[in-house]
C-alpha positions in Angstrom: -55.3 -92.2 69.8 -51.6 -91.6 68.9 -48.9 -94.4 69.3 -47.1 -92.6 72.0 -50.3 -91.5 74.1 -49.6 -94.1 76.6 -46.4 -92.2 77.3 -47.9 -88.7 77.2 -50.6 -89.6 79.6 -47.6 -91.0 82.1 -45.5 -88.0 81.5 -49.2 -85.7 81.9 -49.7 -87.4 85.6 -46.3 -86.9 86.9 -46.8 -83.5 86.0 -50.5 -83.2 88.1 -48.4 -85.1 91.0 -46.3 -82.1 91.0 -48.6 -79.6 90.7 -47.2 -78.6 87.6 -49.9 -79.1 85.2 -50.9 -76.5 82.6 -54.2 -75.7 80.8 -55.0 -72.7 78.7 -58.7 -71.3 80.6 -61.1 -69.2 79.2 -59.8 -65.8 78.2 -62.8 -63.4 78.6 -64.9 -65.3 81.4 -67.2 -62.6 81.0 -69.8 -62.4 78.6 -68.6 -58.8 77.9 -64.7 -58.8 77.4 -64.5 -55.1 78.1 -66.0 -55.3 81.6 -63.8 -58.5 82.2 -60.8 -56.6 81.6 -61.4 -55.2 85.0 -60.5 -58.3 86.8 -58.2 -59.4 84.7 -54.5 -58.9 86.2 -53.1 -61.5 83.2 -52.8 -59.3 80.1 -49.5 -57.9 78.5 -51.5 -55.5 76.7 -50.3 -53.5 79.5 -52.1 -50.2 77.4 -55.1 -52.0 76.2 -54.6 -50.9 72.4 -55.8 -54.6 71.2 -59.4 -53.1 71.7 -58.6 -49.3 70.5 -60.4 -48.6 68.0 -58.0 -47.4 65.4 -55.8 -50.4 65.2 -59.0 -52.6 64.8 -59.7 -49.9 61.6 -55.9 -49.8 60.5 -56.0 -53.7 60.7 -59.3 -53.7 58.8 -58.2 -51.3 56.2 -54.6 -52.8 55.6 -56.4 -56.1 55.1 -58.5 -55.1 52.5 -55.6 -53.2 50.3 -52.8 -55.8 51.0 -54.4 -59.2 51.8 -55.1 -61.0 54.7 -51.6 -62.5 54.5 -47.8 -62.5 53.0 -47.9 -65.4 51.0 -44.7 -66.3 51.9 -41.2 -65.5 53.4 -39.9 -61.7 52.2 -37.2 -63.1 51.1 -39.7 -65.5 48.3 -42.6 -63.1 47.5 -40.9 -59.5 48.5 -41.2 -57.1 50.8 -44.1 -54.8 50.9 -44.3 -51.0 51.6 -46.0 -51.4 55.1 -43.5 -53.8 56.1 -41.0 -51.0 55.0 -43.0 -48.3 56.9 -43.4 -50.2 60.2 -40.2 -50.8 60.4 -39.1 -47.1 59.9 -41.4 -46.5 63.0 -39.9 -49.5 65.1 -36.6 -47.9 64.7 -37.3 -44.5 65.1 -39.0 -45.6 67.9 -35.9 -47.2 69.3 -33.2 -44.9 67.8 -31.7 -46.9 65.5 -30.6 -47.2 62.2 -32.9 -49.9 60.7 -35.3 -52.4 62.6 -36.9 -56.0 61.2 -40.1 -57.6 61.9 -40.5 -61.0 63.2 -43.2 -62.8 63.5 -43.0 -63.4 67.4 -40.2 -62.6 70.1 -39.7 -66.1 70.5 -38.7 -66.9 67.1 -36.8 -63.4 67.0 -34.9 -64.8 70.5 -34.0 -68.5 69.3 -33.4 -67.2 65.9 -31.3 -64.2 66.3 -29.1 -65.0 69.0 -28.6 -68.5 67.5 -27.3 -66.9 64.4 -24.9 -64.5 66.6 -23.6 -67.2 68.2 -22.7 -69.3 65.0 -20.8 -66.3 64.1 -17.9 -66.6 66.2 -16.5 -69.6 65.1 -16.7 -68.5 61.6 -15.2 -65.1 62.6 -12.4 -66.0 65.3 -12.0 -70.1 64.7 -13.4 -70.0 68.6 -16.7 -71.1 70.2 -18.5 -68.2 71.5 -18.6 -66.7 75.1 -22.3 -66.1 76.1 -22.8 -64.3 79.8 -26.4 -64.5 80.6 -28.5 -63.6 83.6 -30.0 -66.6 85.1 -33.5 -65.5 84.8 -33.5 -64.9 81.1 -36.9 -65.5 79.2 -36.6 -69.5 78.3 -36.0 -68.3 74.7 -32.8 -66.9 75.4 -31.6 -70.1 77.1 -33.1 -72.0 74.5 -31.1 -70.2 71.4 -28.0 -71.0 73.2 -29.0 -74.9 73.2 -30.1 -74.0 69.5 -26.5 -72.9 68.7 -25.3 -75.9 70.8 -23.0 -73.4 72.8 -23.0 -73.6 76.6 -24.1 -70.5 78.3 -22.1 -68.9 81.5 -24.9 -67.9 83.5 -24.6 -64.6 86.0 -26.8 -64.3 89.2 -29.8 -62.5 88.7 -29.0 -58.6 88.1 -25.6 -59.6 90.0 -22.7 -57.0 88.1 -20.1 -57.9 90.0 -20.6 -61.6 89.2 -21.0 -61.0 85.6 -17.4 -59.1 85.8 -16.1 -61.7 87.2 -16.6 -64.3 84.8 -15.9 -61.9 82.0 -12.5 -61.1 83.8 -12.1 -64.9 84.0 -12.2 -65.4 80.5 -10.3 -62.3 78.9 -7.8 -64.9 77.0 -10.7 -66.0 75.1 -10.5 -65.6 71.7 -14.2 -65.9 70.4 -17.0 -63.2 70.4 -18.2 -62.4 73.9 -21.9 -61.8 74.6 -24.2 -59.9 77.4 -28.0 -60.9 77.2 -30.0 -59.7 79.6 -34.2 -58.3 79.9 -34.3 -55.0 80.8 -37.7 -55.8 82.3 -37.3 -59.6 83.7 -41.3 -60.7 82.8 -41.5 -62.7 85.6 -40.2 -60.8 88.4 -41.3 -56.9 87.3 -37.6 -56.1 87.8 -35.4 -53.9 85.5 -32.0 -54.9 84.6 -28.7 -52.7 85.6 -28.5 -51.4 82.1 -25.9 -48.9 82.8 -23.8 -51.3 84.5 -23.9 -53.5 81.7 -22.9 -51.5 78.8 -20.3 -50.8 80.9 -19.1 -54.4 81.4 -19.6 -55.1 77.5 -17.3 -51.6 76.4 -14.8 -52.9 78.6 -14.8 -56.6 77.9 -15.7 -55.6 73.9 -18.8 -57.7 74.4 -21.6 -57.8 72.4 -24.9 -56.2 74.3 -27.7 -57.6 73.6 -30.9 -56.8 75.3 -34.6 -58.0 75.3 -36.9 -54.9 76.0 -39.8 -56.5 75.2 -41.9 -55.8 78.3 -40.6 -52.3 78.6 -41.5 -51.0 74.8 -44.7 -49.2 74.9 -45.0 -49.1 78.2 -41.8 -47.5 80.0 -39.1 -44.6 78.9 -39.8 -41.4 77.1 -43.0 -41.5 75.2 -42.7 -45.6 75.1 -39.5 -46.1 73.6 -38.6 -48.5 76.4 -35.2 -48.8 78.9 -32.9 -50.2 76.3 -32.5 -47.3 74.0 -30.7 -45.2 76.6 -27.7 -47.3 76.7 -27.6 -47.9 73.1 -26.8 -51.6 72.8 -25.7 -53.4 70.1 -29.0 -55.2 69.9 -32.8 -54.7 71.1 -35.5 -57.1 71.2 -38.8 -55.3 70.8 -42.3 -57.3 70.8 -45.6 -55.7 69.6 -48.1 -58.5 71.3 -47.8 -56.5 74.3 -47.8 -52.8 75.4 -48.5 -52.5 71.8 -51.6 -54.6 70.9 -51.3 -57.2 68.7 -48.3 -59.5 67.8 -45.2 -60.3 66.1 -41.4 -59.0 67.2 -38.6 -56.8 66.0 -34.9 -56.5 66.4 -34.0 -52.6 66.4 -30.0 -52.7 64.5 -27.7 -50.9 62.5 -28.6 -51.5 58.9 -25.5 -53.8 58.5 -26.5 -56.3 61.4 -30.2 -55.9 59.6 -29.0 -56.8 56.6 -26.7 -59.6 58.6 -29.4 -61.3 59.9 -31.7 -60.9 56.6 -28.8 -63.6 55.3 -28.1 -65.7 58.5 -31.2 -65.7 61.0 -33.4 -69.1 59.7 -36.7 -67.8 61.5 -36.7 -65.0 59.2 -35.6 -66.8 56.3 -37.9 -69.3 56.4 -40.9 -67.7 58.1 -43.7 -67.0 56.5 -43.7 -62.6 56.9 -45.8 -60.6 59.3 -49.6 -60.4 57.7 -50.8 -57.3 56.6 -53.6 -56.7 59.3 -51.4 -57.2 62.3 -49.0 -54.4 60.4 -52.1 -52.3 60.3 -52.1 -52.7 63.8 -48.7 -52.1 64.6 -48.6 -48.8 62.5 -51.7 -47.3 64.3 -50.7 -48.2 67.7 -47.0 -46.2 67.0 -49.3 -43.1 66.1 -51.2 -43.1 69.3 -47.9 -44.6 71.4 -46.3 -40.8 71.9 -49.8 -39.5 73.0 -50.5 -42.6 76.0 -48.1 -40.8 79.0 -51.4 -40.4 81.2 -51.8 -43.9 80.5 -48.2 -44.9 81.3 -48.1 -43.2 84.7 -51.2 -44.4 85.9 -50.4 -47.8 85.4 -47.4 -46.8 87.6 -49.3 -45.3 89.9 -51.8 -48.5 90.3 -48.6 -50.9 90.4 -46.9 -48.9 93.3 -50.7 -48.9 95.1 -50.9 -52.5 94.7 -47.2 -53.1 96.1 -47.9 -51.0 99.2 -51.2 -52.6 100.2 -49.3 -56.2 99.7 -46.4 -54.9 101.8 -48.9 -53.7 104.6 -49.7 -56.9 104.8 -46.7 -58.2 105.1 -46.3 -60.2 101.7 -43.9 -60.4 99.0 -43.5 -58.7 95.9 -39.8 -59.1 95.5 -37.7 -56.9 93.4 -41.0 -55.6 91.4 -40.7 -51.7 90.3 -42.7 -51.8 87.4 -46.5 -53.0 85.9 -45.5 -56.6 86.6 -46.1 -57.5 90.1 -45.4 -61.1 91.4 -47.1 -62.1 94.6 -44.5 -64.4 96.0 -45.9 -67.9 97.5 -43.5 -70.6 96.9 -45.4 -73.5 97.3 -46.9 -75.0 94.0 -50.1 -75.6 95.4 -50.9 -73.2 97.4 -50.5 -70.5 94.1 -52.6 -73.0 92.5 -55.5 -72.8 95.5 -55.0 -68.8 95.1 -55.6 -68.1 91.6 -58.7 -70.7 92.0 -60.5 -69.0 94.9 -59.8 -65.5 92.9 -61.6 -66.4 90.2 -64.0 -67.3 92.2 -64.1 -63.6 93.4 -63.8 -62.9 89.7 -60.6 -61.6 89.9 -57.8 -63.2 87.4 -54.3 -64.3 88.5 -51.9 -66.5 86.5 -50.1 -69.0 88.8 -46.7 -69.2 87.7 -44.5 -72.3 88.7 -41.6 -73.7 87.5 -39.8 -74.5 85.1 -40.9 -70.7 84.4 -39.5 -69.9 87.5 -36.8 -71.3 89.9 -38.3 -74.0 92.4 -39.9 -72.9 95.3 -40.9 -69.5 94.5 -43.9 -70.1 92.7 -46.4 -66.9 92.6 -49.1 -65.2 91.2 -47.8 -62.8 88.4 -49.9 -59.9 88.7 -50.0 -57.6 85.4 -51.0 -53.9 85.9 -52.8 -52.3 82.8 -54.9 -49.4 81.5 -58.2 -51.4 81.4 -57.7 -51.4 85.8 -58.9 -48.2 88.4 -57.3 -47.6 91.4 -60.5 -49.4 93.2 -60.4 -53.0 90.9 -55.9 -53.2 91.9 -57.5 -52.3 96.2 -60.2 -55.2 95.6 -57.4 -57.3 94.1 -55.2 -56.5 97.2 -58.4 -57.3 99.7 -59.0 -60.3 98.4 -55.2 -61.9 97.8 -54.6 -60.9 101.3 -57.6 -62.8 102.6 -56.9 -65.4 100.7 -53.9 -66.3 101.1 -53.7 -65.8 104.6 -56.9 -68.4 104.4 -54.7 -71.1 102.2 -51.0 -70.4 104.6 -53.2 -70.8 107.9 -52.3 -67.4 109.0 
């Protein structure tokens, strides 16, 4: 027992009073993970490459001719030719100049846009100006507390807000910056891109833009949303449409070799193992080849919105693989997911603080592993049960 449990078990029971409480369940409740991926609406491995075959054999391989692990950061024991050759890929992938592993978008998020933000004062003698759209993954939000620089949050996907705050502050000396997702992870909703990078030319902001849950599995061959508006900045992740894990930031060289001197979680992060670069590099060689897969995880996320909007329920703004079924009520999203997995079908409740009160839901993620017939059984049985838990 710990000094401070007395407190944690306090601060655990409020939690449970408010229906907030967390617990990590079993992943594969299945005793065959491959037949449990058809009932399981949860996954970000939105192509299901973490069980293809050849990044299992890349992994393998890269393993056994670079280690298990880097030893250190790269900036201690060096850099090594697959980190060099994923990140060639990563940036070709994303039409940049250069790109540079992380070891997860969070730490890429809090470490990045920390380090940006530090800039302005030593570049302008002025605290930064950071616009960001309210529904930011927490890691944005939580650089900005890192950097100890208050944020100037826009409505969600809201232009005309965003302008005017940046209008608001045009005698503002220090950097200005736009962060936004071009696929918000909660909501399934794409970001106003264009819009933006219109906003940050005009204002001579910095656009920075976290595409993590569109790479792999949106734009031309996977490439994503962001790299048709070129920003200054995009956040790429490779624990989802692409497999496995870790992060990248896809830059001009000179920002690369900015943040290589400034950003702490890549200076003092031990660098991404060998395996997982395995991984990465196979699943960019079958990435171009997927666009059947792509469009038929459209195709199932549009079926699934229909049969839910038949019914008369929610799936707000969603036009993508992430659908959220909108409940509101803590509780009652709580009951839902239960009684699915009692139908075998898996649902992640989501409540806040991941999202704003009162619109708790079930995020429903779309994926290759799915058929048409497993996304109509998941729309039977959500709107059976939750017209059973609402009393309608």
């Amino acid at each position: 027992m710990s000094r401070f449990d007395p407190i944690f078990q306090k601060s655990l029971a409020q939690r449970k009073n408010a229906g907030l409480f967390r617990q990590a369940l079993p992943a594969h409740p299945a005793p065959n993970p491959h037949a449990a991926r058809r009932h399981d609406f949860r996954s970000n491995d939105y192509l299901g490459l973490s069980h293809h075959e050849k990044l299992a054999s890349r992994a393998a391989l890269w393993a056994q001719e670079y280690g298990s692990g880097a030893g250190a950061s790269r900036l201690v024991s060096g850099t090594l030719a697959a980190h060099e050759l994923v990140e060639s890929k990563l940036a070709a992938l994303k039409s940049t100049e250069s790109a540079l592993l992380f070891p997860s978008g969070f730490q890429a998020n809090i470490g990045v846009l920390s380090a940006l933000l530090n800039l302005s004062m030593e570049a302008t003698g002025e605290a930064p100006s950071i616009y960001m759209d309210r529904l930011n993954h927490a890691s944005l939000h939580l650089a900005c507390n890192a950097a100890g620089v208050r944020q100037k949050r826009f409505r969600h996907n809201d232009v005309n807000h965003l302008q005017d705050l940046l209008k608001r502050d045009t005698a503002s000396k220090g950097l200005r910056f736009i962060v936004t997702e071009s696929v918000f992870s909660m909501d399934g909703d794409r970001a106003p891109l264009e819009d933006l990078r219109l906003l940050a030319d005009r204002y001579d902001a910095f656009l920075y833009i976290d595409d993590a849950h569109a790479t792999g599995i949106l734009g031309e061959a996977g490439c994503g949303l962001a790299s048709a508006v070129k920003p200054d900045l995009i956040l790429g992740t490779c624990g989802k449409a692409l497999g496995s894990m870790g992060a990248f930031i896809a830059v001009s060289q000179t920002l690369r070799d900015w943040v290589t001197n400034h950003c702490a979680s890549f200076i003092y992060s031990t660098a991404v193992a060998p395996p997982i670069l395995g991984a990465i590099d196979a699943a960019l060689d079958v990435l171009p080849d997927m666009t059947a897969e792509r469009e038929n995880v459209a195709t199932m996320a549009a079926c699934l919105r229909q049969k839910l909007y038949e019914a008369g329920l929610a799936t707000g703004a969603s036009s993508t693989q992430i659908v959220p079924f909108m409940v509101g009520d803590n509780e009652a999203a709580l009951e839902i997911a239960a009684r699915l997995r009692k139908e075998n079908i898996y649902a992640t409740a989501i409540r806040p603080p991941t999202v704003p009160s009162h619109t708790a839901r079930l995020r429903l993620a779309l994926h290759a592993g799915l058929t048409r017939e497993d996304v109509l059984t998941c729309a039977e049985k959500l709107i059976e049960i939750h017209n059973d838990v609402i009393g309608i």
